[in-house]
C-alpha positions as CSV (number, residue, x, y, z in Angstrom):
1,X,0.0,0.0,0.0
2,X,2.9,2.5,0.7
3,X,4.3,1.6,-2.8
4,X,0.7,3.3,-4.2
5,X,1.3,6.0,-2.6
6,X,5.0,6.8,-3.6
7,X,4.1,5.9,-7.3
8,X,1.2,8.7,-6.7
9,X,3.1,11.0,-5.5
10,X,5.8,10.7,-8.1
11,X,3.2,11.0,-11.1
12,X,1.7,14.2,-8.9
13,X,5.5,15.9,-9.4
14,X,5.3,15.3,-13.3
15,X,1.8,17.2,-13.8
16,X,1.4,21.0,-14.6
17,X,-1.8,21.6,-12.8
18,X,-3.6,19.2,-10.3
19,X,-6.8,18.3,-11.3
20,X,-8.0,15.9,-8.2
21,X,-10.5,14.7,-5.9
22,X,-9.6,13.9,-2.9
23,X,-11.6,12.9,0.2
24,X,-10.3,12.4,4.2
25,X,-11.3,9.7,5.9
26,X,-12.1,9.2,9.6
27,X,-11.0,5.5,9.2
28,X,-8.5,4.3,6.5
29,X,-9.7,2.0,3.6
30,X,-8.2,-1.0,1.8
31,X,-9.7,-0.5,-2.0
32,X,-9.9,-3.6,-3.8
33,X,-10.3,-4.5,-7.2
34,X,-13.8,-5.9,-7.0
35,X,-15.2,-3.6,-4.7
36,X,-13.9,-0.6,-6.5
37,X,-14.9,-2.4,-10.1
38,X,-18.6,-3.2,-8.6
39,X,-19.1,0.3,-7.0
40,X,-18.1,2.1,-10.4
41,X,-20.8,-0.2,-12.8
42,X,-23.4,0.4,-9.8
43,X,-22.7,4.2,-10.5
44,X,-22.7,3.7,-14.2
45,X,-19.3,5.8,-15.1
46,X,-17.5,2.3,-15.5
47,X,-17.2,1.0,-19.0
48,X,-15.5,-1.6,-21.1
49,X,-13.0,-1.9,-24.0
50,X,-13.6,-3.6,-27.6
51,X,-12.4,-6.6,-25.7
52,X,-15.4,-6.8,-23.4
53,X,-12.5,-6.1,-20.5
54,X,-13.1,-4.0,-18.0
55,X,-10.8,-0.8,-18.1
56,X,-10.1,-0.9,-14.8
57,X,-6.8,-1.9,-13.8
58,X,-4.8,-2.1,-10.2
59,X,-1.6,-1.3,-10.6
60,X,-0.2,-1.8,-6.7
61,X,-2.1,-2.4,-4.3
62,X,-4.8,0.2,-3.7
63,X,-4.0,2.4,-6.7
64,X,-6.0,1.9,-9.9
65,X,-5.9,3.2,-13.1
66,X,-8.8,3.7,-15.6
67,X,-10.0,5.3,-19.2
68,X,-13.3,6.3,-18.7
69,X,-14.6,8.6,-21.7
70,X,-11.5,9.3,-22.8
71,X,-10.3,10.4,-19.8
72,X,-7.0,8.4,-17.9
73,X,-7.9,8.5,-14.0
74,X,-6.5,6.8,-11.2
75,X,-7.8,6.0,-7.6
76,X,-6.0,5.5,-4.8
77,X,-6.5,5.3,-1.0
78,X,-4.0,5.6,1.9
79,X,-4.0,4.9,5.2
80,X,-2.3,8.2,6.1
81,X,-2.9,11.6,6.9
82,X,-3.4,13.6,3.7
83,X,-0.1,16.1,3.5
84,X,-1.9,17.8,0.7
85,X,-4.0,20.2,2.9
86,X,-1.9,22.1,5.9
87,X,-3.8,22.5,8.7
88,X,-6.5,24.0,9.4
89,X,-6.8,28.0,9.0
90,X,-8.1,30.3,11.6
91,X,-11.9,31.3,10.8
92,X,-11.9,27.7,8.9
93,X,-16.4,26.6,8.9
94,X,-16.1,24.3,12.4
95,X,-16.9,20.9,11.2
96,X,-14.6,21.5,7.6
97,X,-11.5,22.3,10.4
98,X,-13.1,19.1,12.8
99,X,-12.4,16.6,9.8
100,X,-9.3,17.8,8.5
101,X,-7.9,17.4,12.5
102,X,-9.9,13.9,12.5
103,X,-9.0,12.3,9.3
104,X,-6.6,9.1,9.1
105,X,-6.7,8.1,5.5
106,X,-7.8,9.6,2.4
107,X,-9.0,8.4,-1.4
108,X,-7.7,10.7,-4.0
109,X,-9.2,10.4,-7.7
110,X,-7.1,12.0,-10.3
111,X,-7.5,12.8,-14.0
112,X,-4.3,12.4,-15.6
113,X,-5.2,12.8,-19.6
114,X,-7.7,14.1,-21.4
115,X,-9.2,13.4,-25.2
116,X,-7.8,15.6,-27.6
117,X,-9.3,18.5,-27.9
118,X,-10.8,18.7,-24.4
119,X,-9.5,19.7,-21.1
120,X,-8.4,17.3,-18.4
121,X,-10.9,19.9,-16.0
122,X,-13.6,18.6,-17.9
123,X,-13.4,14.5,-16.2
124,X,-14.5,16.9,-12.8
125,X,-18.4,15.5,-12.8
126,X,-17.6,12.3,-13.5
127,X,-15.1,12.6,-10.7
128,X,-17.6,13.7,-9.0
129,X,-19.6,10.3,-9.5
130,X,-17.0,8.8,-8.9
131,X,-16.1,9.7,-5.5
132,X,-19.5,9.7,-5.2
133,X,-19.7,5.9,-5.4
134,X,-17.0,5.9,-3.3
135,X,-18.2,7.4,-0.3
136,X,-19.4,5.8,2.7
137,X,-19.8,6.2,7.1
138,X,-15.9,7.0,7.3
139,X,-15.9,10.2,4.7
140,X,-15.5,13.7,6.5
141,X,-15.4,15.9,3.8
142,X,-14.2,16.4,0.2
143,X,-11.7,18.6,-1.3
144,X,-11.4,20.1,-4.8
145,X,-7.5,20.5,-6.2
146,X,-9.3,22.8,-8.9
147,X,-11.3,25.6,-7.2
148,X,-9.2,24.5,-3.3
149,X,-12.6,24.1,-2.1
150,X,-14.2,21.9,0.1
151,X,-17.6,20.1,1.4
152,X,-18.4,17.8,3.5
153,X,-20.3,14.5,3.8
154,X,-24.0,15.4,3.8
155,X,-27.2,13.4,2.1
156,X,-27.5,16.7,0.2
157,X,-23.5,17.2,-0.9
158,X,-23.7,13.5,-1.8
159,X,-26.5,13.8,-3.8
160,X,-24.9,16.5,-6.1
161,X,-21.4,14.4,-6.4
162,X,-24.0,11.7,-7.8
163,X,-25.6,13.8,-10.4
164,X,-21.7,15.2,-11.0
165,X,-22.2,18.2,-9.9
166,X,-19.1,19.1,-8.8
167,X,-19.1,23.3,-8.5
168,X,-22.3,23.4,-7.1
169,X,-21.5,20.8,-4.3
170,X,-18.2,22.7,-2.9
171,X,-19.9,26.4,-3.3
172,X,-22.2,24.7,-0.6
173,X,-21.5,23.4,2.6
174,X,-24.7,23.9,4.1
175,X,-25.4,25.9,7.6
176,X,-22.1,27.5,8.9
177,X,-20.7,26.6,12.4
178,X,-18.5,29.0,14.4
179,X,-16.3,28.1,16.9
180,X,-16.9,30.2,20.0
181,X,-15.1,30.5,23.4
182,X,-18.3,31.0,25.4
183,X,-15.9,31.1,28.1
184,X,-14.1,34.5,27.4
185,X,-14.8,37.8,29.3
186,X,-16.5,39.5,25.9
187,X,-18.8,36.5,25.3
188,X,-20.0,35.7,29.2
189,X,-20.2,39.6,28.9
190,X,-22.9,39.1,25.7
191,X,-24.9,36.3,26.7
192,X,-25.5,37.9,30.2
193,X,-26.2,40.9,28.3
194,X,-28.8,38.9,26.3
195,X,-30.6,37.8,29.3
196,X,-30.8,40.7,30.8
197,X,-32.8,42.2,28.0
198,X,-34.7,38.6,27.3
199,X,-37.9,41.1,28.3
200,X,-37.1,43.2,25.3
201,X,-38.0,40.6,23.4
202,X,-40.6,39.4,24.9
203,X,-42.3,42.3,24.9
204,X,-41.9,42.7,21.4
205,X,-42.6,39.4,20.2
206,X,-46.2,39.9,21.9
207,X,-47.2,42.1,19.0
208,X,-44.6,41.3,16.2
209,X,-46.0,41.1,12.8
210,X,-46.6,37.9,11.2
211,X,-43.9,38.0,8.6
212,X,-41.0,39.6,11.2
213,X,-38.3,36.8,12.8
214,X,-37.8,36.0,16.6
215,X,-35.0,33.6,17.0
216,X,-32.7,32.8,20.0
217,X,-29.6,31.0,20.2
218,X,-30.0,28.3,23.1
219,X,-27.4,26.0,24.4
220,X,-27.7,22.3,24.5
221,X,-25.7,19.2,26.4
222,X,-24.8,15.6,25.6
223,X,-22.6,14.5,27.6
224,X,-19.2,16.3,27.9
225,X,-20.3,18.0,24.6
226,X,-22.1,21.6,24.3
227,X,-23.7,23.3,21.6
228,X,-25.2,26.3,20.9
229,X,-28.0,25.8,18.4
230,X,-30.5,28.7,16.8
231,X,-34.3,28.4,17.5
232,X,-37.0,29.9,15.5
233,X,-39.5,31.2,18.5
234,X,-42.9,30.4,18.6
235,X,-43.6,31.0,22.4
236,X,-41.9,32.9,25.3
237,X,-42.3,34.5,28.5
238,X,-39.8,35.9,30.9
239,X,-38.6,32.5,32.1
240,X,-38.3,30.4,29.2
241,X,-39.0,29.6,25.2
242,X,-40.6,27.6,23.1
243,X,-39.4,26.8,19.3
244,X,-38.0,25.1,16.5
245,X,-34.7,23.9,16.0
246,X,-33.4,26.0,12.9
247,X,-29.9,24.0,12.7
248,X,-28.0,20.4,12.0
249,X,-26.5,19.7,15.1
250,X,-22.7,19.5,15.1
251,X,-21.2,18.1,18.4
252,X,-24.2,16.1,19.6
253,X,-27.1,13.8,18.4
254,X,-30.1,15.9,19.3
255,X,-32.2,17.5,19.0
256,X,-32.4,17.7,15.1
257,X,-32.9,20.5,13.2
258,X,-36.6,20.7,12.6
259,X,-37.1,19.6,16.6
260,X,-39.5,21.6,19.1
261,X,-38.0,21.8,21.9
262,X,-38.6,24.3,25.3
263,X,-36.2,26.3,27.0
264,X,-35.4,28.3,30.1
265,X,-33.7,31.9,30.2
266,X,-30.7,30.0,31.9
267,X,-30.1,27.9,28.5
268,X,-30.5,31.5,26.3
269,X,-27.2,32.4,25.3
270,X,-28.2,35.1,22.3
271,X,-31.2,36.1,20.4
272,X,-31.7,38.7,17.8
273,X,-34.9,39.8,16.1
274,X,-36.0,43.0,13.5
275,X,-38.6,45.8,14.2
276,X,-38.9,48.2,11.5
277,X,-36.6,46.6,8.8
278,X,-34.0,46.8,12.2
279,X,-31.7,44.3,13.6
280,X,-31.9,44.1,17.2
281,X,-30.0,41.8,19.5
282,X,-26.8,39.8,18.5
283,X,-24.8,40.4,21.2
284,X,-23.0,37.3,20.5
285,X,-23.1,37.8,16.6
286,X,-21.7,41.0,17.1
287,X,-18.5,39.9,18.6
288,X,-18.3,37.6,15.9
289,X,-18.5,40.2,13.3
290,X,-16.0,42.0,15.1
291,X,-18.2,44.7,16.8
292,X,-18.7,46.0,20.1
């Protein structure tokens, strides 16, 4: 398995541009030939030459190499930390920074040729299928040599990879998580802030208009791990809210986005709503965006 990845980092020196999907693994994979053959006619992007031979071909162990419309790809999986990516940036979305800390493996697909005339950019959405058919529990996220993008393993992300839609899926990587020190002075400063004004917006969602949002940022426990989740208010009084879930949970199980669930003023750790076209609240936000 080491040998495939020397030879793939060897052919990776010789190209001009790198034009590559590559996706990190929480738990490192063994491809073999008839999984990877059977997962490829399954996704319909594996053909056959005049021969009635399969143009699939494993070269070392774990590394394959195919001509699939033209286009020469390989596939490859490691059982080490991808050295492609550095680590992750400051201000990187939460969960993209959680799996490139988490991964132990990766599977790179890479397009090597490309039919005359054409550009070897153009084998991205069948990549895309590709990894696509690829995928399963142990993917974190994907990255994209050609925009330096990435995604991460969702029902929705994986059904764009299927349909090959490449540029769509790593424009997208659905809601955005912060990490926040709810810890430090500022932010214990803005959530206390926030409760000490809950009656602000209590007051006001008693005679908001129908079309006008009330949310509040709550904070939720499981286990050792705590998350602070937005809720779309349907019900409040000085002590305590009612409302629906309005994100995917990150660090814990439940509840689920979509959930009702009831609060107390001790669980409120933000809130923010708009009277007359105005923001008000975000005491939290506003330290994110680098306000008061």
């Amino acid at each position: 398995m080491f040998g495939a990845v020397k030879k793939w980092f060897s052919e990776r020196k010789e190209a001009k541009e790198i034009v590559a999907i590559v996706f990190l693994l929480e738990t490192p994979r063994l491809l073999v030939s008839g999984m990877v053959e059977q997962l490829l006619r399954q996704a319909g992007v594996l053909s056959e030459d005049s021969a009635g031979q399969p143009v699939l071909k494993e070269e070392q162990t774990s590394y394959f190499r195919c001509m699939i419309d033209g286009f020469e790809l390989t596939i490859a999986s490691s059982p080490q930390r991808y050295a492609g990516l550095s680590r992750p940036r400051a201000g990187l979305e939460a969960r993209l920074s959680d799996g490139m800390t988490r991964h132990q493996g990766f599977v790179t697909i890479d397009c090597w040729k490309a039919p005359e005339g054409t550009s070897r950019r153009e084998a991205r959405p069948l990549m895309a299928k590709i990894a696509a058919a690829l995928t399963d529990d142990s993917t974190l996220l994907y990255y994209d040599w050609t925009t330096r993008r990435m995604c991460l393993n969702d029902p929705e992300i994986l059904d764009l990879l299927t349909a090959g839609n490449l540029d769509e899926a790593v424009q997208s990587i659905g809601d955005i998580v912060v990490n926040v020190d709810y810890n430090s002075g500022r932010t214990v400063q803005a959530v206390e802030e926030a409760r000490r004004r809950w009656p602000e917006f209590v007051s006001a969602f008693a005679t908001k208009g129908k079309d006008e949002p009330f949310i509040a940022k709550v904070r939720f426990e499981h286990g050792e791990n705590v998350e602070h989740m937005w809720v779309e208010v349907t019900a409040c009084d000085e002590n305590s809210l009612t409302g629906t879930v309005a994100n995917r949970p990150f660090k814990i199980p439940k509840p689920r986005e979509g959930d009702v669930i009831t609060a107390s003023i001790e669980e409120l750790s933000d809130w923010l709503m708009i009277r007359d076209g105005e923001p008000v609240g975000g005491f939290v936000e506003a330290i994110l965006r680098g306000g008061k």
